[in-house]
N, C-alpha and C positions, 0 to 999 in steps of 0.2 A: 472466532479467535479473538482473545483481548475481549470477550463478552461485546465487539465492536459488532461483529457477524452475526444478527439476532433475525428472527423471524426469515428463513432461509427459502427462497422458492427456486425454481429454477426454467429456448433454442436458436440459435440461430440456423438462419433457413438452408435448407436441405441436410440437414444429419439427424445423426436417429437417435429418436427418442426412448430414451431407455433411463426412465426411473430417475433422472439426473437430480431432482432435489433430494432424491437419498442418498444419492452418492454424492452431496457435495456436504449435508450433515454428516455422513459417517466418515467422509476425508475430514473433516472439520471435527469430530467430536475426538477419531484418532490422533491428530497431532498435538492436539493440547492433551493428553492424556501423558504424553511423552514427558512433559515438560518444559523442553527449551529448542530450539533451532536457530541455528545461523543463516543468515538471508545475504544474499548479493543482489543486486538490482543493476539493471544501466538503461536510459532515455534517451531517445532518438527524437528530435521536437523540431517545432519552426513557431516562433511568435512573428506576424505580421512581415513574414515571409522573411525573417533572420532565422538560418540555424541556433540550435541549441544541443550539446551534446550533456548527458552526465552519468555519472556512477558510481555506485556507494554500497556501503558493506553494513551489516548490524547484525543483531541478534535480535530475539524474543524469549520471555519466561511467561509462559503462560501461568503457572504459580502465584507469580505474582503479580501479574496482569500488567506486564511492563515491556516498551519495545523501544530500544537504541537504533540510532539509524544515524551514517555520519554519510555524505552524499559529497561528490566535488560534481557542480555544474560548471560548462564552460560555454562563451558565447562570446563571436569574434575575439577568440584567442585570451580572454581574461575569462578568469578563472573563481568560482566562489563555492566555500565551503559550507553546510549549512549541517547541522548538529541536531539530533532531535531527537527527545524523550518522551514519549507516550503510557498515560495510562488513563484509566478509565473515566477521568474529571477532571485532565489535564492535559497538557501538551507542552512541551519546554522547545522552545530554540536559542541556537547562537550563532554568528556565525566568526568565520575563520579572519585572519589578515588579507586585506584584498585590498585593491583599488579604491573600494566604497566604503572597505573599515579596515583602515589604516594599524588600530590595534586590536581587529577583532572587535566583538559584541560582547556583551553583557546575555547571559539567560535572560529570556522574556518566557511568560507562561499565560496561556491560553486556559481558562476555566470554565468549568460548567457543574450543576447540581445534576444532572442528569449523565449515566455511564457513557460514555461511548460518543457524548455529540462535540466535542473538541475537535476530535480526526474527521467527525461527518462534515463538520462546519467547513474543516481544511478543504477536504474532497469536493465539497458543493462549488469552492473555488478556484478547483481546477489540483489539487494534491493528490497525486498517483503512486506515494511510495509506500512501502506493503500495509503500515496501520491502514493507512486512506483507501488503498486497494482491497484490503479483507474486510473494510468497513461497507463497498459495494457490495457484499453480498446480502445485502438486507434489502438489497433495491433490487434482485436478478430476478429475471425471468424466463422463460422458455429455455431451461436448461435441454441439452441430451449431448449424446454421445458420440462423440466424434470419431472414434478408432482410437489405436494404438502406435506409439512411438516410442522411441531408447532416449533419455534425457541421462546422458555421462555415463552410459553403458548398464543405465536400470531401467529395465520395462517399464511401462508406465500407461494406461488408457489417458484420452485426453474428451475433455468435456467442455462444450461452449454456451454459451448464456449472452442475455442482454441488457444491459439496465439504460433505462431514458430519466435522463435528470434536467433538470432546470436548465435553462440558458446552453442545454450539450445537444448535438446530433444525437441519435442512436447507440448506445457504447458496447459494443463488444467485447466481452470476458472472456478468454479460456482459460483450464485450471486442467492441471496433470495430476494423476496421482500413480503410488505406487503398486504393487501386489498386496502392502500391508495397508492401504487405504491413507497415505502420508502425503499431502499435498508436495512434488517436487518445483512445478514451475507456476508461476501466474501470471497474465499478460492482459492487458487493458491497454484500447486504442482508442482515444479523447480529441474529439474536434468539436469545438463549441461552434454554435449554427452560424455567425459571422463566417467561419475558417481563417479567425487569425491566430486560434492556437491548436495545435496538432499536435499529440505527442505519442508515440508508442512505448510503453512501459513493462519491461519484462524483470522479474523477479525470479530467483531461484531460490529454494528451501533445502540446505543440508544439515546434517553433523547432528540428527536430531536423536535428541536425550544427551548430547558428551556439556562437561561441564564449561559455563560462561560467565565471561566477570560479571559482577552484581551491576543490575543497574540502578542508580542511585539518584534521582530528582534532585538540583540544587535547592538548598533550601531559602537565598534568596533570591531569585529570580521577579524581575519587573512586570506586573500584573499587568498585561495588555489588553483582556476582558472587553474592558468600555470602551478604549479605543479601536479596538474592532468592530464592537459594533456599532460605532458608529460610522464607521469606514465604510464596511456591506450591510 
């Protein structure tokens, strides 16, 4: 998805193995074929043993290789909104009026020559939300097959995998799909080897093919690039 999800393999222990890296290309090759989907997401986290809750709404166009994602985190009772535009050599954020920006942010943009490593770069530092999440599946392995569940009253088989990333414990993926092969849910559980950060991230895929506002990259946004990397 977003060309982020390249080179696809695919268990976690005791379920059955049945073909899972096919079935998570041909969930993958059928929902971009749609066009577009709306995504809900919510977080359930603890950093160095503070809760963290959050949830946020967006879309995706596969067409255009572009993903909206508008998130509210909250953590002891103050609240942060965070904005973010994805696409294949890029990443935009902003964020809302809060405590720490008083009038809101400025777009900053994250860049790269290469498709896809904006969101990986996010994810290697800990970014769970669907680009970052569907960009883990170029890291899965030991996919199979889990059984079958109802997600909002649609059948749906469920399929689990695992990716080991840098500085993270072991991460376990599950992915839902539908009868027409349409990814509906995704869930990724993130404990880096310290355990001072913990988060459970579930995502839900609907509305897929009905039309979505454009999404539109500001066009000046603050080149963060170098100061990133020399951050990580």
């Amino acid at each position: 998805m977003l060309v982020i999800a390249a080179g696809l393999a695919g268990c976690s222990s005791g379920i059955e193995l049945q073909n899972g890296s096919g079935a998570l290309e041909r969930a993958e090759t059928t929902s971009q074929e749609l066009g577009t989907v709306r995504v809900r997401t919510t977080v359930r986290a603890s950093k160095s043993g503070v809760p963290m809750r959050a949830h946020g709404r967006g879309s995706i166009d596969f067409r255009d290789r572009r993903a909206w994602m508008s998130v509210t985190e909250t953590t002891e009772g103050r609240a942060l909104v965070i904005e973010t535009i994805n696409e294949e050599h890029a990443r935009y954020t902003r964020y809302g009026r809060s405590e720490a920006f008083p009038r809101g942010s400025r777009w900053s943009v994250l860049r790269s020559k290469k498709a896809g490593v904006p969101s990986r770069r996010w994810m290697m530092h800990g970014g769970r939300y669907p680009a970052e999440q569907l960009s883990m599946f170029a890291y899965m392995t030991n996919v199979g097959r889990v059984g079958t569940e109802e997600i909002g009253g649609v059948p749906t088989t469920r399929y689990a995998g695992e990716v080991k990333l840098p500085g993270y414990q072991l991460e376990p993926i599950d992915f839902w799909v539908d009868d027409e092969w349409r990814i509906r849910r995704l869930r990724t559980v993130t404990i880096t080897r310290d355990n001072e950060w913990r988060a459970t991230t579930t995502t839900e895929f609907y509305d897929y093919g009905k039309p979505i506002a454009p999404i539109t990259p500001p066009k000046d946004a603050d080149d963060i690039t170098a100061d990133f990397d020399r951050q990580y």
